[in-house]
C-alpha positions as CSV (number, residue, x, y, z in Angstrom):
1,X,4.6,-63.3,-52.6
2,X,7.3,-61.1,-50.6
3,X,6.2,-58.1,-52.5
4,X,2.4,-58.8,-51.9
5,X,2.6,-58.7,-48.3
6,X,5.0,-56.1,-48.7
7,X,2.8,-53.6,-50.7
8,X,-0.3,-55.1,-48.0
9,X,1.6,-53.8,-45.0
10,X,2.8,-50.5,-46.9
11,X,-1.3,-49.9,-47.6
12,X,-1.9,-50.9,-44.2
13,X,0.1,-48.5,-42.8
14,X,-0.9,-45.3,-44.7
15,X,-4.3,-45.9,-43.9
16,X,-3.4,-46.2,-40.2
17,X,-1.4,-42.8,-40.3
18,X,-3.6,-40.8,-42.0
19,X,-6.8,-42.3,-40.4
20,X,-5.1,-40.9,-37.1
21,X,-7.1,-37.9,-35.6
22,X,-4.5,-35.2,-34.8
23,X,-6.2,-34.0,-31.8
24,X,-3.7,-31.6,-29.7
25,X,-3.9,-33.0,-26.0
26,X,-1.3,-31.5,-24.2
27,X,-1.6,-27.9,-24.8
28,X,-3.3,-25.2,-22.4
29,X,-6.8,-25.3,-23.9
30,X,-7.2,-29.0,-23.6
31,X,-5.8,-29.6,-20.5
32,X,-8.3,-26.8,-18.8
33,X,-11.2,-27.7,-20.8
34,X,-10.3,-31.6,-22.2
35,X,-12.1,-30.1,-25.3
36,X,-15.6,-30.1,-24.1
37,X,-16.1,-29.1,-20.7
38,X,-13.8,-30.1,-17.3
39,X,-15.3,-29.2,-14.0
40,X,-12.0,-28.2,-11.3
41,X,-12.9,-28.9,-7.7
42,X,-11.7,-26.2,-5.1
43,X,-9.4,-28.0,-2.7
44,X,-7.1,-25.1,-0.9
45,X,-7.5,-21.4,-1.0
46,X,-4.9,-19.7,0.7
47,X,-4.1,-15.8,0.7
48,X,-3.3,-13.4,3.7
49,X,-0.1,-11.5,4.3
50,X,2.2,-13.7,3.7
51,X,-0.2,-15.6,1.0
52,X,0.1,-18.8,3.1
53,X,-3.1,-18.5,5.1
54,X,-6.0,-20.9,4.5
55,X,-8.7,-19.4,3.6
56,X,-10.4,-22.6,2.8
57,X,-13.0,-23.9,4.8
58,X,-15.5,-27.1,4.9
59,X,-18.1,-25.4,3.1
60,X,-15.6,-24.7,-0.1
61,X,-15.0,-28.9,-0.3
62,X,-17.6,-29.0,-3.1
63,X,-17.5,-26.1,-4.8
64,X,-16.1,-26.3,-8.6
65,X,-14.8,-24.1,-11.3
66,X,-16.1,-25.1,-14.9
67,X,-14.3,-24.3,-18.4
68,X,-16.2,-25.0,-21.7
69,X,-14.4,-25.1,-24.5
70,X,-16.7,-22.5,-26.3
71,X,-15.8,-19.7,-23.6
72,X,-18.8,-20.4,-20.8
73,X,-17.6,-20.2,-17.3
74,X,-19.5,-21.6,-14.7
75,X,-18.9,-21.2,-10.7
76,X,-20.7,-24.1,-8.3
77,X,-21.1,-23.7,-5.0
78,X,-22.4,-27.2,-4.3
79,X,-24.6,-28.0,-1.6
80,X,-22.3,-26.8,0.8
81,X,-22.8,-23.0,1.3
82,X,-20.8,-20.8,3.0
83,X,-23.4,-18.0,2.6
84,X,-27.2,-18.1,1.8
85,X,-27.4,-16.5,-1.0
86,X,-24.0,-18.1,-3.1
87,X,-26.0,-19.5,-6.1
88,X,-24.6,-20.6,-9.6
89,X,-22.8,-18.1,-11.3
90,X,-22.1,-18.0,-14.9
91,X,-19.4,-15.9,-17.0
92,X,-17.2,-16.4,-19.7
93,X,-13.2,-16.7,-19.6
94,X,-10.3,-16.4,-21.8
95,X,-6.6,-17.0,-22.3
96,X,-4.4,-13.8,-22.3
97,X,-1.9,-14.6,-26.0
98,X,0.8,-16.1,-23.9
99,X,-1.8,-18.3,-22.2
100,X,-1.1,-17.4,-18.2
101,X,-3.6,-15.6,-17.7
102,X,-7.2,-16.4,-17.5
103,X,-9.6,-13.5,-17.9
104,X,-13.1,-14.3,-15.9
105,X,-16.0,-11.7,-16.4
106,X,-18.9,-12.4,-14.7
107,X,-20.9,-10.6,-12.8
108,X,-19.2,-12.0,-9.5
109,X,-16.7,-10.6,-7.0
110,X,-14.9,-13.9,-9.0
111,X,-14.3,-12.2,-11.9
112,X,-10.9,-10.9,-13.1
113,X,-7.5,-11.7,-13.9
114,X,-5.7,-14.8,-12.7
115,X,-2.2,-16.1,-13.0
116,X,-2.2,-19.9,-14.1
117,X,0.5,-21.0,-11.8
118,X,0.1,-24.5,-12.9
119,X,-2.1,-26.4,-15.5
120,X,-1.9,-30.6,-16.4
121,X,-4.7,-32.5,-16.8
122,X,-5.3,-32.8,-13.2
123,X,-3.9,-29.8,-11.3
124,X,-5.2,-26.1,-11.8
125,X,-3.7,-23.9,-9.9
126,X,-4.9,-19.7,-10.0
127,X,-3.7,-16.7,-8.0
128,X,-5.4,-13.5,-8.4
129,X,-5.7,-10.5,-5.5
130,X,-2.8,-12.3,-3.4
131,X,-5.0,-15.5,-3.1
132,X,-4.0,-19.0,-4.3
133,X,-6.9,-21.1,-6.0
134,X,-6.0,-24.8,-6.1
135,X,-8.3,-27.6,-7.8
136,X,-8.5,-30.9,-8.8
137,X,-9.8,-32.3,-11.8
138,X,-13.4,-33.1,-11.2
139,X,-13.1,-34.9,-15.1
140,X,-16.9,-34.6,-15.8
């Protein structure tokens, strides 16, 4: 009887491991895209001299960054605009090898290089041109 139960948990248990997806989850990729698509909402901008100056201002509050997984970048403004004619813009990024840079071409004064100064699953932070991008994840 022991070895029954014995051999049923041994079964059990190679099922359970192998049955197991092996989805990466804390890696660069996932954390700024969470394998599908992850929308990052602005919440500080600062640049200046000394880098420190906000540049934010209340019509940034609902502007977002999105990263899909398949290379689409996608720049909201939100109903919020600081200019008339800020509009959707769409582009495609990419990690440098060492993954700490993000590329962004677009045709947008957006697009270019940016240092990842910090990536989790709910902080992005990018500096590019001596400004300082900071976002939330908007987890949509």
């Amino acid at each position: 009887m022991k070895n029954r139960i014995f051999a049923l948990f041994l079964a059990l248990s190679v099922i359970f491991i192998f049955s197991c997806k092996n989805e990466p989850t804390n890696t660069p990729d996932y954390n700024l895209t969470k394998g599908a698509t992850r929308s990052w909402k602005l919440y500080d901008l600062r640049g200046g001299e000394n880098g420190q100056e906000v540049l934010y201002r209340d019509c940034n509050t609902d502007d977002s960054f999105d990263f899909l997984h398949n290379g689409k970048w996608y720049y909201q403004p939100g109903a919020k605009k600081c200019a008339e004619n800020e509009a959707l813009t769409q582009g495609s990024w990419a990690f440098n090898d060492a993954k700490t840079e993000i590329n962004i071409t677009a045709e947008s004064p957006l697009a270019g290089n940016y240092k990842v100064t910090e990536l989790s699953p709910n902080k992005l932070i990018l500096s590019s041109k001596g400004r300082s991008y900071s976002f939330n994840c908007g987890c949509k």
